[in-house]
Each structure stands twice: as C-alpha cells, then as structure tokens.
C-alpha positions as CSV (number, residue, x, y, z in Angstrom):
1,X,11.1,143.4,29.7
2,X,14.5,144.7,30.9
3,X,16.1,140.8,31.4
4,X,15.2,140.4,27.6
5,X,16.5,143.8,26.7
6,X,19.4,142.6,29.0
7,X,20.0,139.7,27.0
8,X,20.0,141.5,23.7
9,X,22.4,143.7,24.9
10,X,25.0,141.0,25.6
11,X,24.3,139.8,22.4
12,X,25.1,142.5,20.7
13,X,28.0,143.0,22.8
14,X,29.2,139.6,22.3
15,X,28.6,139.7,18.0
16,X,30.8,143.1,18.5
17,X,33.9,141.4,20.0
18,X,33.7,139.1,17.4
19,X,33.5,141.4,14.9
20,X,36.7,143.1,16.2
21,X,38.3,139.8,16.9
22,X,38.0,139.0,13.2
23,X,38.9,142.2,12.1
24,X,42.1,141.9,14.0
25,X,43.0,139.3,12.5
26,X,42.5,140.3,9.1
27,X,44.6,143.3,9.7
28,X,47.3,141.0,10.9
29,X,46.8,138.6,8.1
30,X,47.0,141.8,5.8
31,X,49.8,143.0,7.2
32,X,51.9,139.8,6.8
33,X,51.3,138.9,3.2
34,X,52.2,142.4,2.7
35,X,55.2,141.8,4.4
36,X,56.1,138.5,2.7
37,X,55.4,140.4,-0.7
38,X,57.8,143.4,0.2
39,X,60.2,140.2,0.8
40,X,59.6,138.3,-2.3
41,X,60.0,141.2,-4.4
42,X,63.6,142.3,-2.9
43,X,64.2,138.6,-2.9
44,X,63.4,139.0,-7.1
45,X,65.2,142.4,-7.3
46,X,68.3,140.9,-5.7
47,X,68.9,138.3,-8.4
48,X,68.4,141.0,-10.7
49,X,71.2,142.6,-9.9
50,X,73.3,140.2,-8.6
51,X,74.1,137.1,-11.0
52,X,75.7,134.1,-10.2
53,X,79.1,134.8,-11.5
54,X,81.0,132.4,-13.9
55,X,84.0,131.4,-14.5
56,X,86.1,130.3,-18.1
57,X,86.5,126.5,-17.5
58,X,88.1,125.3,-20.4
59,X,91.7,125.4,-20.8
60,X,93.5,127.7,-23.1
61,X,94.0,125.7,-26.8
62,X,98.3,125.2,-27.0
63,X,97.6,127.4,-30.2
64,X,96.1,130.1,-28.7
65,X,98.7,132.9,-26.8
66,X,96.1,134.2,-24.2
67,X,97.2,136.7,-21.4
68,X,94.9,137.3,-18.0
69,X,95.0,141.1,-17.3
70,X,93.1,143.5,-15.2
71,X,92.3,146.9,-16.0
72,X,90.2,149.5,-15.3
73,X,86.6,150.8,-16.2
74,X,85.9,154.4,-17.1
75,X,84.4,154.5,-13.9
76,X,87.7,152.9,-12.3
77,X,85.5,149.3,-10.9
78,X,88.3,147.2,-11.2
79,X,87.8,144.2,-14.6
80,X,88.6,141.2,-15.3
81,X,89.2,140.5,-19.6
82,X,91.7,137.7,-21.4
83,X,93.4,139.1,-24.6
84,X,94.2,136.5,-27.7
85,X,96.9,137.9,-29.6
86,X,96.8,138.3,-33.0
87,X,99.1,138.9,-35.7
88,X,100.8,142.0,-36.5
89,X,98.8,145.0,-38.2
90,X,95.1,142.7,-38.0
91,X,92.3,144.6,-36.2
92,X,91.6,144.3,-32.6
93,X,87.9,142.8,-31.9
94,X,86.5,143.0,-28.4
95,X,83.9,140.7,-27.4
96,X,81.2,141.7,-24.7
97,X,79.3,138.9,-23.5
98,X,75.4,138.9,-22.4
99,X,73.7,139.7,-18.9
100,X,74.2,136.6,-16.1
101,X,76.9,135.3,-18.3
102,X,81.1,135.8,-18.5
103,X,83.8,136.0,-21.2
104,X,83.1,132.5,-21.3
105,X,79.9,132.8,-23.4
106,X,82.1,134.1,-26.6
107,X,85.4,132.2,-25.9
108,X,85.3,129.8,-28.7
109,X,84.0,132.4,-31.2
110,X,87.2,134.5,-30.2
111,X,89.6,131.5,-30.8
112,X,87.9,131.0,-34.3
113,X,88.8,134.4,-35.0
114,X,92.1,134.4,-33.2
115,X,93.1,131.9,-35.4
116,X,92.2,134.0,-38.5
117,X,95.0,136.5,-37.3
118,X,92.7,139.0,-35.3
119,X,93.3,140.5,-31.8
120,X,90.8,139.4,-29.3
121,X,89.8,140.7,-26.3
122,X,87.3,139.5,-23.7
123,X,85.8,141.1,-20.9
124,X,83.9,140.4,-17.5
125,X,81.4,142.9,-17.1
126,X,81.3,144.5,-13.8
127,X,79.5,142.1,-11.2
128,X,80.4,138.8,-13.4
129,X,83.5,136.6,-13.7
130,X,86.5,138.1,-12.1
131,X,85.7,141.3,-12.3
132,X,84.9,143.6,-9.5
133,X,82.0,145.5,-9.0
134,X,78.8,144.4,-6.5
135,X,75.8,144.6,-9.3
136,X,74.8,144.6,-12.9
137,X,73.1,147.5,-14.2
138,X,71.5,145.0,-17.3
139,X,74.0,147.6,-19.6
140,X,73.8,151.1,-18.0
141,X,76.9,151.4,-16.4
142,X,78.4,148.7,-18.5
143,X,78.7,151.3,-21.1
144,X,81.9,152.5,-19.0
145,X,83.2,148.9,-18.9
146,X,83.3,148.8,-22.6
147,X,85.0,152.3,-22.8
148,X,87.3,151.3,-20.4
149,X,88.3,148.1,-22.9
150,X,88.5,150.0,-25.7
151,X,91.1,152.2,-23.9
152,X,93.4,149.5,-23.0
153,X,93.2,147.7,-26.3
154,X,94.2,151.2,-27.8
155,X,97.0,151.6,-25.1
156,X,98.2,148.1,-25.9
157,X,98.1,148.2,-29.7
158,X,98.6,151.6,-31.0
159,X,96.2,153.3,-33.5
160,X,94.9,149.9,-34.9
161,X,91.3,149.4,-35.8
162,X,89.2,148.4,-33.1
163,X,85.9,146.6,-33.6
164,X,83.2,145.4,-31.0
165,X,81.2,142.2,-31.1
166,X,78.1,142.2,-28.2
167,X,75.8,139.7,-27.6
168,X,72.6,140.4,-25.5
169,X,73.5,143.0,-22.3
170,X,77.1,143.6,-24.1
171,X,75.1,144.9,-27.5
172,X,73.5,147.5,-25.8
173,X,76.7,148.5,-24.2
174,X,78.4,148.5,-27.2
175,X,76.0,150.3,-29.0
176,X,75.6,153.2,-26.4
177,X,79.8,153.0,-26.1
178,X,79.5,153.8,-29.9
179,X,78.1,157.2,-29.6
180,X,80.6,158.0,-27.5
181,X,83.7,156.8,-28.6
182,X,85.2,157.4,-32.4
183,X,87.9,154.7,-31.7
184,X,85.1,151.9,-32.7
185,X,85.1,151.4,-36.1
186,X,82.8,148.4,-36.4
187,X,80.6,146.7,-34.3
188,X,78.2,143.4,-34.6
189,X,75.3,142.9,-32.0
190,X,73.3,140.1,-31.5
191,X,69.9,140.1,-29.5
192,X,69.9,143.9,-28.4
193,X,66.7,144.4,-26.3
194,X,65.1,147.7,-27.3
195,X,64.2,149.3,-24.5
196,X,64.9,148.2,-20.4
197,X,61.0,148.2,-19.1
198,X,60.5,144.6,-21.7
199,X,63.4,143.2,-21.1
200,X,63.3,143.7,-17.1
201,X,59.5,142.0,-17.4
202,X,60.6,139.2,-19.5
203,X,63.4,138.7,-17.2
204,X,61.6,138.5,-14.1
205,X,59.4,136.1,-15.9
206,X,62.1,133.5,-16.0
207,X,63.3,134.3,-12.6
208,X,60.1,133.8,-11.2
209,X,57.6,132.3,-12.9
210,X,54.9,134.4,-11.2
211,X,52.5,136.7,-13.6
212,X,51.7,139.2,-11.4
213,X,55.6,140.3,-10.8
214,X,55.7,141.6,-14.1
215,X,54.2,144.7,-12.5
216,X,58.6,144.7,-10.8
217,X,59.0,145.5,-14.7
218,X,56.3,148.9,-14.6
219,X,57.8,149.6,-11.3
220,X,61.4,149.1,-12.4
221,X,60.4,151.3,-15.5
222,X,61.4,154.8,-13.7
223,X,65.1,153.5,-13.9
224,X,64.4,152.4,-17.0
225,X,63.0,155.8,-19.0
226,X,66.4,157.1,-17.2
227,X,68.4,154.5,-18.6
228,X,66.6,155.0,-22.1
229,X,67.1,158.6,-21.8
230,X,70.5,159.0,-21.2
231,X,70.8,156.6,-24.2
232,X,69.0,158.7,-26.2
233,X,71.3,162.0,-25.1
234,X,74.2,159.6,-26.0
235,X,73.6,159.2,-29.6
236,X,72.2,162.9,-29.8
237,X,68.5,162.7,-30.0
C-alpha cells in the first residue's frame, strides 16, 4: 500500500506545481495588460491635452491690413492673436476659435467682417498656434486667455464696443469671460458643449474608437464638476 499512496502523493504534488505554475502566469499576464492599459489611457489623456497645433496658411488678402502681435493672458501664458483693422469708431469683434484648432478656423469669417468696417481680432488659445502654454484645459483656463484679449483690444482702441464671437471650446470661454468681464457687450457662440463630463466622453470617442474608454470621461468627470462649478460661481449661481 505505501508505493500506491507514494504515487498519489506525487501526483498530487505534481497537479500542485502546475497549479502554481499557471497561476503565475496569470498574475503576470494580469499584471501586464494592466500595465498596457495604465499606458493606453495616458497615451489617450496626452492627446487630450496636447493638440497638434496649427498654423494660418493662407496669405493675408492685399485688402486686408493685419498685424501679428503677442500679448499676454490674465494668467501671463504668453499668446499668439492677428488683429484686422477696421474703420474708425466700428466695434471691435474678437474671434475665439474651437478646441484642436487655431485662429485659422475663423480667418475668413473675420475678413468678411473686416471688410464691413469692423475691428477683428483673433486669437491662439493657449497650447495651439503660436501661442505659448504646454496644454489645453478644453475652456477652463482659456477663460483667462479671452480676458487677457479683451484687455489688449481695450488698450489698443479706447472705450469702443467690444463683442466676442466663439465657436466650440472658444464659446464656453467666452461665455464664462462674460460673467466676468462688463467690457463685452455682445457675444455669438456656436456649438457650446454644456457640461465637460459629455464632451470629454464624446471626445475620446473620436480619439479612440474604443467603447470602454468612455469610462476616461466618468474618471475625468472630478475635473470636470470643478470646472462646471467654478463656472457656476462665475455667473453667480
């Protein structure tokens, strides 16, 4: 009897090592995809925050008077913006372009309205064009690049009327700019999101065309109740 029970005892020994052989490699196996996912999802975040930047590649029109300039952000992150000038006593409009885009995006709407007399001013938002800054905050912080263009367009002409087109990214800045600054007398937007946590999941959607990183969105959604809530406190709810 003891060379059987011998025998099962090996065998059971044997199965065992296995069993932790297997197991060891499923930990390991675990522990990589868990890895590449950690890597995937900074991967993702990264080209949230950090669009390619582009540039205004068509030339100036020879009946448009255009000026480069630089100036600074209520923040003080350097900018980038091209001013149109307009005739005497017409309003100055400032156009603020969407989120992965430049000043590009609304150039030929401002030479239509240069053209009607009006002041135009464009800007790169932090992180795009020529502006400095390292990252995009989707319209947070852009709210101070928006103030900061008001001011110079209000150093440059006086006590004119100032008025603020935004598409996309650039309407919520402008509309959170709004509460804060009286010198805005109008404003258009176009394709404001509502709230951060939908548009970060439909971004991320395009980005990646993965469903299950919509969950960056829920996870993303701390910043974004912040974001939403200093908006909120901005217009004095």
């Amino acid at each position: 009897m003891a060379p059987a029970g011998s025998s099962v005892g090996r065998g059971g020994s044997d199965l065992s090592r296995v069993s932790l052989c297997w197991l060891g490699r499923a930990i390991k196996a675990t522990a990589l995809a868990l890895v590449a996912l950690a890597g995937l999802l900074a991967w993702v975040g990264y080209l949230w925050v950090r669009p390619r930047r582009l540039f205004l590649e068509e030339p100036i029109p020879p009946d448009i008077s255009a000026e480069d300039v630089y100036f600074a952000s209520r923040d003080g992150t350097r900018l980038h913006g091209l001013h149109l000038v307009g005739q005497p006593e017409f309003p100055a409009l400032l156009l603020c372009h969407g989120y992965f885009k430049s000043l590009a995006e609304p150039f030929q709407l401002a030479c239509d309205l240069n053209r009607l007399g009006y002041h135009l001013f464009l800007i790169d938002f932090r992180a795009c064009g020529l502006s400095g800054g390292r990252y995009t905050t989707v319209g947070y912080r852009e709210v101070s690049d928006v103030l900061g263009a008001v001011d110079y367009l209000r150093a440059r002409l006086g006590d004119g009327a100032i008025g603020v087109v935004g598409i996309s990214m650039g309407a919520v800045a402008a509309i959170m700019a709004a509460a804060d600054c009286l010198d805005i007398g109008a404003m258009v937007v176009d394709s404001a999101y509502a709230d951060l946590e939908s548009a970060i999941e439909e971004k991320i959607a395009d980005i990646v065309r993965l469903p299950f990183l919509v969950l960056l969105g829920w996870v993303s959604s701390g910043w974004g109740n912040g974001s939403r809530g200093a908006t909120w406190r901005r217009c004095g709810r």
